[in-house]
C-alpha positions in Angstrom: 217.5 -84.4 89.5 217.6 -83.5 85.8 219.6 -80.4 84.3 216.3 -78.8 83.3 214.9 -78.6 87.1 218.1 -77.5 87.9 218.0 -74.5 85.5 214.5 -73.9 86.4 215.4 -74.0 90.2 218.4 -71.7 89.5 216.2 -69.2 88.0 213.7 -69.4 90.3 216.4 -68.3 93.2 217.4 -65.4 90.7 214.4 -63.9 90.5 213.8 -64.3 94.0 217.4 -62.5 94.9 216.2 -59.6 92.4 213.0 -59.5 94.5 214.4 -59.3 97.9 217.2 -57.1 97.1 214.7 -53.9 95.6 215.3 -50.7 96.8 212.5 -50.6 99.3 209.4 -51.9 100.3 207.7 -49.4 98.0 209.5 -50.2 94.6 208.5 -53.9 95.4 205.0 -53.7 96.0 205.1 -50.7 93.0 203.1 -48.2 95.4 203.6 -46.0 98.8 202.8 -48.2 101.8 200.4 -46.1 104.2 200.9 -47.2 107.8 199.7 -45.8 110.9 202.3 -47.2 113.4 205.9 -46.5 114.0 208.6 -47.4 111.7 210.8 -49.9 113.1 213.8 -48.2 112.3 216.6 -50.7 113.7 214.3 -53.2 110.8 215.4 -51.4 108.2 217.9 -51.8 105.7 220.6 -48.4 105.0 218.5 -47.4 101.8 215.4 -47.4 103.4 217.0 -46.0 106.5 218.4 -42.8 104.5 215.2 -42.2 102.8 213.4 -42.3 106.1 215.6 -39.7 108.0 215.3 -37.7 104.8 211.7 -37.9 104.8 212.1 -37.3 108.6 214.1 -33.8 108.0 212.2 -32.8 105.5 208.6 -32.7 107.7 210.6 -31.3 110.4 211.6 -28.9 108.0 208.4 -27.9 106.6 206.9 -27.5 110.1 209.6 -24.7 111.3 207.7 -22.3 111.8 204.8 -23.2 114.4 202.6 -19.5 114.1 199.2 -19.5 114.4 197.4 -18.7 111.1 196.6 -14.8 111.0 193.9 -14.4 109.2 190.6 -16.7 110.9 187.9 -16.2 108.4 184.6 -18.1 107.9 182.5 -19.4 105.4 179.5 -19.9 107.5 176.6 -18.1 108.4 176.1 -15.5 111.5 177.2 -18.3 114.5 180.9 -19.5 112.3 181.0 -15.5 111.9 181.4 -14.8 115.4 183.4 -17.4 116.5 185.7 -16.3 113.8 185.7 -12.7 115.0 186.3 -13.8 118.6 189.2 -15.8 117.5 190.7 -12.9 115.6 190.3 -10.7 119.0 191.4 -13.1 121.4 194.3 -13.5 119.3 194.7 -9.7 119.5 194.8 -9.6 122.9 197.1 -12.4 123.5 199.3 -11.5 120.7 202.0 -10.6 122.7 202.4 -13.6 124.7 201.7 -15.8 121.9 204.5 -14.3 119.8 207.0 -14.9 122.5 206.4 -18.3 123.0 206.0 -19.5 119.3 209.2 -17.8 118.5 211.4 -19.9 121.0 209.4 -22.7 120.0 210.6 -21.8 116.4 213.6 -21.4 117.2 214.1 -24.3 118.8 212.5 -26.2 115.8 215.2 -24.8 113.4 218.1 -25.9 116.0 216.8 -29.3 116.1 216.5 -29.8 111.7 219.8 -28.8 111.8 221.5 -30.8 114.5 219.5 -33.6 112.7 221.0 -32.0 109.7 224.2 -32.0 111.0 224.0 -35.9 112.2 222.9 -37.1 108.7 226.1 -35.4 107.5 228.2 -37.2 110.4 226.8 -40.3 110.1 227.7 -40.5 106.0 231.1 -38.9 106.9 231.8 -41.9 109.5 230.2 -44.5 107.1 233.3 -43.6 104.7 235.6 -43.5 107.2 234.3 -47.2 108.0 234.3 -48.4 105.0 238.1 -46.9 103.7 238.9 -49.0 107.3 237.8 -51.9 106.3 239.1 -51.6 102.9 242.7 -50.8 104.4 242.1 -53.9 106.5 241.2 -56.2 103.5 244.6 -55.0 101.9 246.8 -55.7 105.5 245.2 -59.4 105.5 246.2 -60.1 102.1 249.4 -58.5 101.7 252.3 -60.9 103.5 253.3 -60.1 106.7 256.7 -57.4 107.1 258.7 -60.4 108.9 258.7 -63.1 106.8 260.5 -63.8 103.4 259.2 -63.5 100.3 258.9 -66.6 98.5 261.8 -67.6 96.6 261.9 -67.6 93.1 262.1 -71.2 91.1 265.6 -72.1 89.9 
């Protein structure tokens, strides 16, 4: 094989690198990816990972507080009227009830963003701790071990 389909292999192997390694799926195909299934999370690399649980917390987030909508209105003639009205008085009368239950639903909503929360924060803090590991482990490996000599220096 000549040096020119070498180069040309070479820099067909670099661009394909540059390809693979993108941020995400998105920033390859240059648009958000709409799928209807679940995310298989254990697939994913770390980048994509984070950006998932932070898109994760953040809907969690946004749907804290679980309340029913208080004002029903309608836009419709006489029949969407009345239902509306019978959904604002039914909502009257179980009021009470209702607002007992959503609010330990809420609450437990909020617990659970921040122990999510809370896990994102482990996970990076043990992530550091793994890699300053492994770094202290690269070091032990290449440094000589305490019980033999040091070379000896040439005469």
């Amino acid at each position: 094989m000549d040096k020119a389909h070498r180069d040309e292999i070479a820099t067909l192997k670099e661009l394909l690198f540059q390809r693979k390694s993108a941020a995400s799926f998105e920033e390859l195909v240059g648009k958000q990816i709409e799928h209807h299934f679940p995310v298989d999370l254990w697939a994913l690399p770390d980048s994509e990972l984070d950006q998932e649980m932070a898109q994760g917390l953040s809907a969690l987030n946004e749907e804290i507080n679980c309340n029913p909508v208080q004002n029903t209105t309608s836009d419709g003639r006489f029949f969407a009227a009345a239902i509306a009205l019978l959904h604002r008085q039914a909502l009257k009368i179980l009021r009470p009830s209702i607002t007992a239950m959503f609010a330990r639903q809420n609450r437990f909503n909020q617990d659970l963003v921040a122990f999510h929360l809370a896990s994102f924060i482990r996970f990076r803090r043990l992530e550091e701790r793994a890699r300053k590991l492994e770094a202290r482990a690269n070091e032990v490996r290449q440094s000589p071990p305490d019980n033999e000599d040091p070379p000896l220096p040439p005469r």
